[in-house]
N, C-alpha and C positions, 0 to 999 in steps of 0.2 A: 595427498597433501591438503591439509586444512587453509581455509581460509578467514584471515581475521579481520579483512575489510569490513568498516565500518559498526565496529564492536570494541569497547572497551579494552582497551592496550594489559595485557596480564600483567600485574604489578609485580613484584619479584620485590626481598629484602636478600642482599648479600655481601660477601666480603669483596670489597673491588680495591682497588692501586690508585689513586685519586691522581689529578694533574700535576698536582705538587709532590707526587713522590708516597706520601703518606699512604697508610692502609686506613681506610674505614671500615669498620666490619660487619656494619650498619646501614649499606648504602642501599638506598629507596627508589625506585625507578619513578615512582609517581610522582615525591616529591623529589627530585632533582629537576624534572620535566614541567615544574607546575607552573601553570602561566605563558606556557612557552611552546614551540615546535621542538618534537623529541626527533630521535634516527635511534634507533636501536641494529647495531650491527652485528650480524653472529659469526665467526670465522673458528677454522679446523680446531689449527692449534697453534701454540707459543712456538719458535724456532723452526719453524720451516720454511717455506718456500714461494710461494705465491703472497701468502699471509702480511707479512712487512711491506711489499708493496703496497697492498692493499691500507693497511697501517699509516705508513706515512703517507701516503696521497692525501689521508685523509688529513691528517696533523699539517701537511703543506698547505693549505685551502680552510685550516680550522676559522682564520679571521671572516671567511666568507661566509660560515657558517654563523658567525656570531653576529656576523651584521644583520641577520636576518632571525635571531634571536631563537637560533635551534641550539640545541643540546645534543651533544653527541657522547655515547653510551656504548664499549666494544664490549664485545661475549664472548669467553669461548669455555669449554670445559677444565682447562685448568688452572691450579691453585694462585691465589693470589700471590703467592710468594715466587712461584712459577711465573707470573706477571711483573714481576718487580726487578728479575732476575735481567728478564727480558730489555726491561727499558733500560738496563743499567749496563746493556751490554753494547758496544758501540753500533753503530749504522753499518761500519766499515768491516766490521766482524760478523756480519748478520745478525744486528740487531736494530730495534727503532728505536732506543734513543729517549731521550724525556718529553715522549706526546704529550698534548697538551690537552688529556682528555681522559675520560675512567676509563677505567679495567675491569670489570667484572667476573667474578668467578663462578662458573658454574659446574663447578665439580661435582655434584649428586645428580645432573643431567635434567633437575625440576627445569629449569629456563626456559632451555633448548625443547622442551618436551614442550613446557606451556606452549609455544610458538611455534610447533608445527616442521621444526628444522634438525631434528637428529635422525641422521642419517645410519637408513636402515641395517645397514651392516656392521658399517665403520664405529657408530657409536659417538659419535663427534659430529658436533653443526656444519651442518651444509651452511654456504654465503648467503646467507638471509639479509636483508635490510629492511626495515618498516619506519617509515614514517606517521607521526601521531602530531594530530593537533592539539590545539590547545585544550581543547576540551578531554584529552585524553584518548582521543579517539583514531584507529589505526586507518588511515587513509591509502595507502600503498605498502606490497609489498613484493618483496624481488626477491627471487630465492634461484640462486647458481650450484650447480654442482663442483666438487672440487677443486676439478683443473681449471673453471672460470674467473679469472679475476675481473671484479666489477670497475665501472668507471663513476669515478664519484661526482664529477661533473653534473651527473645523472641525478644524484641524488640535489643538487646543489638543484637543479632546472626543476625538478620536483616541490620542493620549496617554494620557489617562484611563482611557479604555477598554481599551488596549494592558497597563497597569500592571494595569488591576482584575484582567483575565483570567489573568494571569500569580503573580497572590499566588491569587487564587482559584477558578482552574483551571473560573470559570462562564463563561462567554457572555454578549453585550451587544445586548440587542435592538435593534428599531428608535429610532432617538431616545434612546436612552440619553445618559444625565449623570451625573456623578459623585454619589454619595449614594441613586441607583437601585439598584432591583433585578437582578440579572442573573437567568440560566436556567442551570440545572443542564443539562448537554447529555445528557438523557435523555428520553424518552420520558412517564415523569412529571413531568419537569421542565418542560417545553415544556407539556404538558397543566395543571402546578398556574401557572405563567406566567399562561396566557390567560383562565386561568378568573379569576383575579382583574385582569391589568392591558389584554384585552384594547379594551376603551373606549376607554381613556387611549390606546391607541400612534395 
């Protein structure tokens, strides 16, 4: 498994299901993202099983994401129309419903390939997530096997953390949450750290 920390986020152009329903067939990773915190998500497939969970957690929590001026961007191997199908299928029927976030289709498997998440047998993206900052650049990445569904909280706390370190040039210990403390990446800072929060972590 490759790793894209710290390296330019692989741009992709493709046909993705916008927020609004619509197809764009021309949709840009880099400009959707520009200026902004990206999440690039990759999951199985349309109508299964873990997936929709995965899906709406994320659509549930999407205002949280936008307070914090990230872009959220799902992936998976099939066709946009297969996407559309999807959203238009109720929650209650095993479907998600009209998220409030792209679609993306990666049906020729280039995507999932650039990114290090097609899975070797199955042929279909393993749970990847990657977050990119503003600069375009891939800060974290989390990659689940099938049966794992991810908690998106995680990614929300990752943000957080992404934004703390970047006005405040500190470090974000274990378990860190917004309104914590960080660590001065020094030698005393790491020492006055533990002395007071090492209990707690």
């Amino acid at each position: 498994m490759m790793s894209l920390i710290g390296q330019k986020a692989p741009d992709f152009t493709a046909a993705a299901v916008m927020a609004n329903g619509e197809i764009n067939n021309q949709f840009q990773l880099h400009k959707a993202i520009e200026k902004k915190f990206g999440i690039v998500f990759f999951y199985p497939l349309d109508f299964t099983f873990v997936c929709p969970s995965e899906l709406i957690a994320i659509n549930n929590r999407i205002e949280e994401f936008e307070k914090r001026n990230t872009v959220i961007i799902g992936v998976s191997i099939d066709s946009q129309f297969t996407h559309a199908a999807w959203r238009n299928t109720p929650v209650e029927s095993g479907g998600i419903g009209p998220i409030r976030y792209p679609l993306v289709a990666d049906v020729n498997h280039r995507i999932c390939q650039a990114y290090g998440v097609e899975h070797p047998t199955a042929h279909i993206a393993l749970r990847g997530a990657f977050i990119i900052d503003k600069q375009g650049i891939v800060r974290s990445q989390i990659i689940n096997d099938l049966p794992l569904g991810r908690n998106v909280d995680e990614l929300l706390r990752l943000i957080d953390a992404l934004e703390f370190h970047e006005k405040h040039g500190e470090v974000c210990p274990a378990g860190w949450t917004k309104g914590k403390s960080g660590i001065k990446p020094t030698s005393e800072g790491i020492a006055a750290f533990l002395a007071s929060e090492a209990e707690q972590l």
